[in-house]
Structures are given as structure tokens and as C-alpha cells.
MIZA-230038 format. One line per 3 residues: their letters; for each residue x, y, z of C-alpha. Coordinates in steps of 0.5 Angstrom, whole numbers. Last residue first. Example, Ala and Ser with C-alpha at 12.3 -4.5 7.8 and 13.67 -1.06 7.14 Angstrom:
<rs>
SA	27:-2:14 ~ 25:-9:16
</rs>
This chain:
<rs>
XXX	-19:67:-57 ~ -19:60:-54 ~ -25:57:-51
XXX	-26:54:-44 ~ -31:47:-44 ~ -36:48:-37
XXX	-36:54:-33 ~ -35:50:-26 ~ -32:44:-28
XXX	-27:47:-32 ~ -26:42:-39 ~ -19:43:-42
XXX	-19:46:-48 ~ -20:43:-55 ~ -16:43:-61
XXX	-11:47:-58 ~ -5:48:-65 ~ -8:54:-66
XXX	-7:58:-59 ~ 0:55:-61 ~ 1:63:-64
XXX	-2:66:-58 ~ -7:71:-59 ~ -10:71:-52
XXX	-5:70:-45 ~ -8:64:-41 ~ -11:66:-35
XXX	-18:63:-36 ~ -22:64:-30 ~ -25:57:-28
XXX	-25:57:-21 ~ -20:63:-18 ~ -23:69:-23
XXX	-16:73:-23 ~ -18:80:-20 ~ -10:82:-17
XXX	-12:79:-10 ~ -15:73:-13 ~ -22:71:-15
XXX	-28:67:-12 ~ -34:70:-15 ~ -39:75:-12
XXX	-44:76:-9 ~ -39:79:-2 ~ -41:74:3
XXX	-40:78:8 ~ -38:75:15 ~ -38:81:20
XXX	-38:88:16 ~ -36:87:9 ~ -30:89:7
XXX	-26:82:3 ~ -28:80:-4 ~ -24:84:-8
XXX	-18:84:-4 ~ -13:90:0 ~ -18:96:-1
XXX	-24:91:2 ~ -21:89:8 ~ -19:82:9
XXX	-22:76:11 ~ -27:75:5 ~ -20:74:2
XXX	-17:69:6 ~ -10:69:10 ~ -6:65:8
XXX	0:61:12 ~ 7:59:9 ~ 9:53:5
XXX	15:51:4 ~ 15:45:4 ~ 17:44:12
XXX	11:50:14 ~ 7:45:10 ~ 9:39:16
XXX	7:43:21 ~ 1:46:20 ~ -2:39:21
XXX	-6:33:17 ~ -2:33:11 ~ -6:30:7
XXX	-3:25:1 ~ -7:23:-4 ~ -5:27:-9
XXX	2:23:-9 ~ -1:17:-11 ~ 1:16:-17
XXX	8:15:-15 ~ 10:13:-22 ~ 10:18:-29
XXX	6:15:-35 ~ 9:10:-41 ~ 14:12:-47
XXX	17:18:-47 ~ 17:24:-51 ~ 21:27:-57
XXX	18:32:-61 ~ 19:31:-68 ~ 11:29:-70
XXX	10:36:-68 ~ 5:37:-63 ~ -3:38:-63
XXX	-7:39:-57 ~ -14:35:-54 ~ -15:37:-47
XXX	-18:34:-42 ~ -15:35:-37 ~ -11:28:-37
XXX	-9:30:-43 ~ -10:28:-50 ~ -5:28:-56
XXX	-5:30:-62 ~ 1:29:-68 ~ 2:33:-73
XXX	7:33:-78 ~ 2:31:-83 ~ -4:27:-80
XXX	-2:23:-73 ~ -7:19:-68 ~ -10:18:-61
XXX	-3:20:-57 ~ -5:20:-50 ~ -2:23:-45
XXX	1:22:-38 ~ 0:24:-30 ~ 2:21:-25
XXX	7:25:-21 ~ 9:31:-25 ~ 12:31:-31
XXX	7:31:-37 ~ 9:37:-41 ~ 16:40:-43
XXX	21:35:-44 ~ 27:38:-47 ~ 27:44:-54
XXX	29:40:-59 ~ 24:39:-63 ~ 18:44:-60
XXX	13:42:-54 ~ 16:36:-52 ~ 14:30:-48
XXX	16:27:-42 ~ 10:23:-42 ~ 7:19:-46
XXX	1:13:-46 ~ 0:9:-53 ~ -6:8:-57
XXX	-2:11:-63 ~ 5:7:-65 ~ 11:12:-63
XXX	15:13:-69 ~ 13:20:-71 ~ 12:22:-64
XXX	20:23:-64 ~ 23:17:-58 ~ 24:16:-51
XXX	24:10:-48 ~ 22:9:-40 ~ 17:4:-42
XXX	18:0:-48 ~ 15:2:-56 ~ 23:-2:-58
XXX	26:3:-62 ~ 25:8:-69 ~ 29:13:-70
XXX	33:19:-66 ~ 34:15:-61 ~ 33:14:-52
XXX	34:9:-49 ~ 33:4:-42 ~ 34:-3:-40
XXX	32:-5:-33 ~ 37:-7:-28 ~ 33:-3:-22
XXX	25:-2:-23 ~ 21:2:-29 ~ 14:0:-27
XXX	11:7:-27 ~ 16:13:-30 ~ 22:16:-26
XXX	24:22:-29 ~ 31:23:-32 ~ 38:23:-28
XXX	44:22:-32 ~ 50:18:-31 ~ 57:16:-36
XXX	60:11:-34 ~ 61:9:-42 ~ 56:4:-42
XXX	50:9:-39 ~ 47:10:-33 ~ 41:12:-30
XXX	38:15:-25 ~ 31:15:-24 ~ 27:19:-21
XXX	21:20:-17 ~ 15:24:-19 ~ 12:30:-14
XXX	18:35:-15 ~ 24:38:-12 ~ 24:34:-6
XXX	27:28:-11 ~ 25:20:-7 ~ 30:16:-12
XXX	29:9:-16 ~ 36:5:-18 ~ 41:4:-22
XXX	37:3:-29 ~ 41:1:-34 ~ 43:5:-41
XXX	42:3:-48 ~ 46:7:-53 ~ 43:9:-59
XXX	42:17:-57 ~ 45:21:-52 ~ 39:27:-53
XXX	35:25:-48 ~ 33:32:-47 ~ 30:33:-40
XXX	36:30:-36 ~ 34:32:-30 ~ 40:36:-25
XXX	37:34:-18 ~ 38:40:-13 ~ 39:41:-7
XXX	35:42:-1 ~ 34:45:6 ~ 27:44:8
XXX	22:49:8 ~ 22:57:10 ~ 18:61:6
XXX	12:62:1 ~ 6:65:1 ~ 6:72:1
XXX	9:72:-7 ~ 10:79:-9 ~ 16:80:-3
XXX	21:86:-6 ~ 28:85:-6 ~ 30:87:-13
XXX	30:80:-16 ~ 24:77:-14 ~ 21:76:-7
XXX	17:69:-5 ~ 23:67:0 ~ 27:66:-6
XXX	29:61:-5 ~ 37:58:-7 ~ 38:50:-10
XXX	46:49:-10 ~ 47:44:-15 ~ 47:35:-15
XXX	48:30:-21 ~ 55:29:-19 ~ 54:27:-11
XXX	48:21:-14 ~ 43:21:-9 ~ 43:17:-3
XXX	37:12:-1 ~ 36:8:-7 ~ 30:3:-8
XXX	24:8:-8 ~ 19:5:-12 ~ 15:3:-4
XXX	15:11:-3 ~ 12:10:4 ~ 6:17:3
XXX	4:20:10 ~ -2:20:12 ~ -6:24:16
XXX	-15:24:18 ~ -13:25:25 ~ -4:26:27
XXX	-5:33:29 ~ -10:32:33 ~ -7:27:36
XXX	-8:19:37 ~ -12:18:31 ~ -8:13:28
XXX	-4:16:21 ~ -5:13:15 ~ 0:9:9
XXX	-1:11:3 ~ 3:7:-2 ~ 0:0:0
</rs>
């Protein structure tokens, strides 16, 4: 079982759960793959804080991911599975015939001792194998997939996510994600066959203020709270309800409020838009 829960002997304790990590297989990670990882408290460039709520966490390094793949036709062994504090997948470190290693995300299934590569032509459709969509047969599931030839994984990294590839007409591929959305990519994107491990990862519940301080995550305050000059829906006397939808300080609709920026060229490479619960189908303009 991935998710293990708590016993309600505190109230810290009631309704948490934590995740066991069962993929993971090696503990320590590889020293000549890590950098210096700096926060930035939530404040940019020149100091001032534009982001209330980040802080503090766990100290951290860094993992270099080999988002490319671009060492090619040569078949590398799967040393071992690690926990990464980066990001919710795990990682895979691999390494190839020459010594040479290379982190890359972790997809489900990959174990220790399995064989991995990545090519510029067509190669076994196995899991953990990356390839240009061109040579990827249809039906099956993708991650780590690029958004321009060349460009590195862009799209499906997190924990349990994946695309669809359905079918190819000309040098367009279509994918369809998790969301919902239907989105056409160029056949010479390369991508990786299979879906992100640690699909449990959304599972998990915190259970104390604690364990989000350790992330990183610093408390907020909600808007209706607020007074009416620092947030829309705040102001009231007692507990106002405001008539009005759920935004964010600087106005942006919270359920469902489109934040894409308007005239982007892939605009038209978005077949379908991702499905909001709330307002239904998003349109593109």
C-alpha cells in the first residue's frame, strides 16, 4: 500500500497519511548530479515580496534531470529509483555503457537493472524509451513530451500524469491529457513511453501546519477576511459574502478563470480546451 494512514492519537495525527514511497530503491543521491537549490522566499529580483505565501521548508539540492535525452542508441541500466524533494515524481538514475549517469523522471513500472534508451529513429515502444512521436504507435500513453523539437520535456511531469497519443495527420501528432484537453504537436517532438510513477502523490493529506511549513508553505489568509482595499471580496462587516465569484487579489477568477494570454500562436494548435467543472468547455480566443 502507497498510502499509508495515521492512528488518531492527536489531532495533528487525525485523518493524515503520509506516503511509504514503496518504488523508491536508493536512498542517497548520485553527488555528481547535484547543485545548489536558493529560494527566493517569495520575492524577486529586487527584493520585494510579490508572493505572501512561500518560506522556509527543508533545506534542498537540487537534481540535474536529463530533460533532452539527446544521448542516443545507447542502451542504459536503471541503477536505482529516488525520492526527488523537487518535484512529486520519482527519478530514475540511469546509467550508460560508457559510466556516464543521468537522472530522468521516473516512469510507472521502471525497476532496478531494467534497460532504457532514447533515439532519434524508430526503437522498441517499451516503457521508459524516448522517441520522436513520429515513430510511436498510437493508443499508447506518453510523458515527458516536448512542445518544440528540441526544446526538452515540457508537458506530463508530474506524478501520475500522462498523455494519449490517438492519431497523426501530416507532421502533427494529437495528444490528449488528462484534463481534457485535446492538443496537436509536432511528429519531431520527442516523448517517453509510459505514465509517471507515484501515482499516489495527490492522496496524501498533511493533516498539521507543520508538515506544509516543512514544504515550504507559509499560511494564507482568505480573501473575504481581508479589507475591501487589499482583496476583491474582502470588506463586509462580520462574515460578508460578498455576491461575487471566487478571485484572487489581483482579480483573476479562482474557479475556472481563464489566465492564458490571448493571440498565442499554439493557440491554434488547441483542438479542445481542458473541461472546467465549473463554467464547462474554456474556449480559446
Amino acid at each position: 500500500m502507497a498510502i499509508r494512514i495515521y492512528k488518531r492519537t492527536s489531532p495533528g495525527r487525525r485523518n493524515a497519511s503520509v506516503n511509504t514511497h514503496e518504488e523508491v530503491t536508493k536512498s542517497t543521491p548520485e553527488k555528481t548530479l547535484l547543485a545548489i537549490h536558493s529560494k527566493s522566499g517569495g520575492r524577486n529580483h529586487h527584493g520585494f515580496q510579490t508572493n505572501w505565501n512561500k518560506g522556509g521548508g527543508a533545506k534542498r539540492r537540487y537534481r540535474l534531470i536529463d530533460w533532452k535525452r539527446i544521448t542516443d542508441d545507447q542502451v542504459a541500466t536503471v541503477v536505482g529509483i529516488e525520492y526527488d524533494p523537487n518535484r512529486s515524481s520519482h527519478i530514475a538514475l540511469i546509467q550508460y555503457p560508457g559510466g556516464e549517469k543521468a537522472y530522468i523522471i521516473a516512469p510507472a513500472g521502471l525497476t532496478d537493472g531494467m534497460k532504457v534508451t532514447s533515439s532519434n529513429s524508430r526503437i522498441e515502444p517499451s516503457v521508459g524509451n524516448a522517441m520522436p512521436l513520429k515513430f510511436i504507435p498510437t493508443g499508447l500513453s506518453v510523458h515527458c513530451i516536448e512542445l518544440l523539437p528540441g526544446s526538452g520535456a515540457n508537458l506530463c511531469r508530474s506524478a501520475g500524469t500522462y498523455a494519449r497519443l490517438t492519431n497523426r495527420e501530416d507532421d502533427w501528432a494529437t495528444l490528449v491529457f488528462p484534463s481534457g484537453e485535446v492538443r496537436q504537436v509536432s511528429v519531431n517532438c520527442r516523448a517517453t513511453i509510459g505514465a509517471v510513477g507515484n501515482p499516489d502523490h495527490n492522496k496524501v493529506v498533511l493533516g498539521r501546519a507543520g508538515r506544509a511549513r516543512h514544504l515550504g508553505h507559509r499560511p494564507k489568509v482568505r480573501g473575504v477576511a481581508k479589507n475591501h482595499h487589499n482583496h476583491p471580496t474582502g470588506g463586509g462587516d462580520g462574515k460578508s459574502k460578498h455576491n461575487r465569484q471566487g478571485a484572487s487579489k489581483s482579480g483573476v477568477l479562482a474557479k475556472g478563470g481563464r489566465t492564458r494570454k490571448h493571440g498565442k500562436p499554439s493557440n491554434k494548435r488547441i483542438v479542445r480546451r481542458r473541461v472546467s467543472k465549473r463554467y464547462g468547455q474554456l474556449k480559446v480566443k
